[in-house]
C-alpha positions in Angstrom: 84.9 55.9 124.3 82.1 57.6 122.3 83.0 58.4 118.4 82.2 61.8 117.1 83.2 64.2 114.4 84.8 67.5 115.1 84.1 70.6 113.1 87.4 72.4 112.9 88.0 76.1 112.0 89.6 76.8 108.0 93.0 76.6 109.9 92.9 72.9 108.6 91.6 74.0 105.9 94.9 72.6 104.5 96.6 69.6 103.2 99.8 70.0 104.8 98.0 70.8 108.5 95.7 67.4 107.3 98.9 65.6 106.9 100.6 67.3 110.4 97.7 65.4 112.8 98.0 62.5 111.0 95.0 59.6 111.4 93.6 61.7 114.5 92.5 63.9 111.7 90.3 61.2 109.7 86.6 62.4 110.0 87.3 65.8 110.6 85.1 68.2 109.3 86.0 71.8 107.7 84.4 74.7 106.0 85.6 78.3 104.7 84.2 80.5 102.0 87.5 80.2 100.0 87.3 77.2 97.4 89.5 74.6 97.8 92.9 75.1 96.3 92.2 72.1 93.9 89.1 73.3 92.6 88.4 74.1 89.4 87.1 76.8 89.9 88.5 80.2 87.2 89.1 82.3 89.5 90.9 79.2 92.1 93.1 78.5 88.9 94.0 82.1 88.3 95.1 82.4 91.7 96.9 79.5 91.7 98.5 80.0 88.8 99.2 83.6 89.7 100.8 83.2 93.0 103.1 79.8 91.3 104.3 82.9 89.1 104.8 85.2 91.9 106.4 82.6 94.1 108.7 80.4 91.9 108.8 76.3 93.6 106.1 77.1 96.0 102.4 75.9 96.0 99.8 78.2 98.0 98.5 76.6 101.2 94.8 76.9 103.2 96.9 79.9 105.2 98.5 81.8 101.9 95.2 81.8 100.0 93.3 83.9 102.6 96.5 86.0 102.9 96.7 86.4 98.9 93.2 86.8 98.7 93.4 90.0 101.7 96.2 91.2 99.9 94.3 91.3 96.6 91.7 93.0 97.9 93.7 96.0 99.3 95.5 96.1 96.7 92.4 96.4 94.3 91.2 98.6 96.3 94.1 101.0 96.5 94.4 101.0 92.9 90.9 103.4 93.3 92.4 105.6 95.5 93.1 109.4 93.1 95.4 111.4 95.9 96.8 110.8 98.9 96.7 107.0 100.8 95.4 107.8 104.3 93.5 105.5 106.3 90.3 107.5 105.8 91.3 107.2 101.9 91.6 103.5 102.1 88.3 102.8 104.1 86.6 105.1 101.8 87.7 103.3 99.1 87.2 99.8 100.3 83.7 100.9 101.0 83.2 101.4 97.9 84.2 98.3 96.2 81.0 96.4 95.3 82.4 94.0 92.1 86.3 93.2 92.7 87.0 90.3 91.4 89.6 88.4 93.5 91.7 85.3 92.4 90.8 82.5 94.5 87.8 83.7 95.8 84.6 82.3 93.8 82.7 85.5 93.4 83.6 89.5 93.4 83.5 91.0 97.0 80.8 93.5 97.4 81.2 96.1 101.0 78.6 98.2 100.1 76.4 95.8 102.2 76.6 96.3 106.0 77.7 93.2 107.4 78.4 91.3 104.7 77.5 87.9 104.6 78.7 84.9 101.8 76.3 83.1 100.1 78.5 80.1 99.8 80.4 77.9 102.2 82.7 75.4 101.3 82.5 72.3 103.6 85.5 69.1 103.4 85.7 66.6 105.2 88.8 64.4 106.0 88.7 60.8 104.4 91.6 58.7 103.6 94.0 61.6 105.2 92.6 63.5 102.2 90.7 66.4 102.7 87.4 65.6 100.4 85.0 68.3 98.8 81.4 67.0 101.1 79.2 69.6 98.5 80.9 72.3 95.8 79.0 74.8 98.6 75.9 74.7 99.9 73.5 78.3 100.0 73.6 79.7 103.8 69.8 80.6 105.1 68.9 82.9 107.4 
């Protein structure tokens, strides 16, 4: 058999889906433009912190942070909305937002750039059946 390592989508972007495969997992590598829910970064703690107050007993997972994050966003966003919520409303709105800061993302989300792109990706791999920060991020070129 031939040994390589497998870049996996942010679904396993999770402890608990680490822990699911089990050793098949060792070596695995990940990436997603979220930080990892252990990081320190202020706005990761906030949202942490946040949704542990929201959600008595529970601890976000790889899954719940994107999903808070969306939500955040939306809801940010329809918090700019003056009249009635329409679709047209919303996407007007979102289309706007160029500095909403979002707990558990690492820096504000801009849309008034076509295409957006982060400058940031977060890339673990899995050692020990831990998932392991490789770099904090690394800049994306091109």
């Amino acid at each position: 058999g031939k040994d390589f390592t497998v870049l996996a989508s942010p679904i396993i972007y999770d402890q608990a889906v680490v822990d699911s495969i089990g050793p098949t997992a060792e070596g695995v590598i990940t990436y997603a433009v979220a930080a990892p829910l252990d990081s320190k970064n202020p706005s990761v703690v906030a949202g942490t912190k946040a949704w542990k107050a929201a959600y008595s007993g529970t601890s976000p997972n790889g899954t719940a942070e994107f999903g808070w994050a969306a939500l955040q966003i939306l809801d940010g966003t329809m918090k700019t909305i003056h009249g009635p919520v329409t679709r047209s409303s919303v996407l007007a709105a979102l289309k706007q937002q160029q500095s909403l800061s979002v707990p558990m993302l690492p820096i504000p989300v801009d849309f008034t750039r076509p295409a957006q792109q982060p400058s940031f990706v977060y890339v673990e791999q899995v050692k020990g059946g831990k998932l392991t920060t490789v770099k904090g991020y690394i800049p994306l070129t091109g």
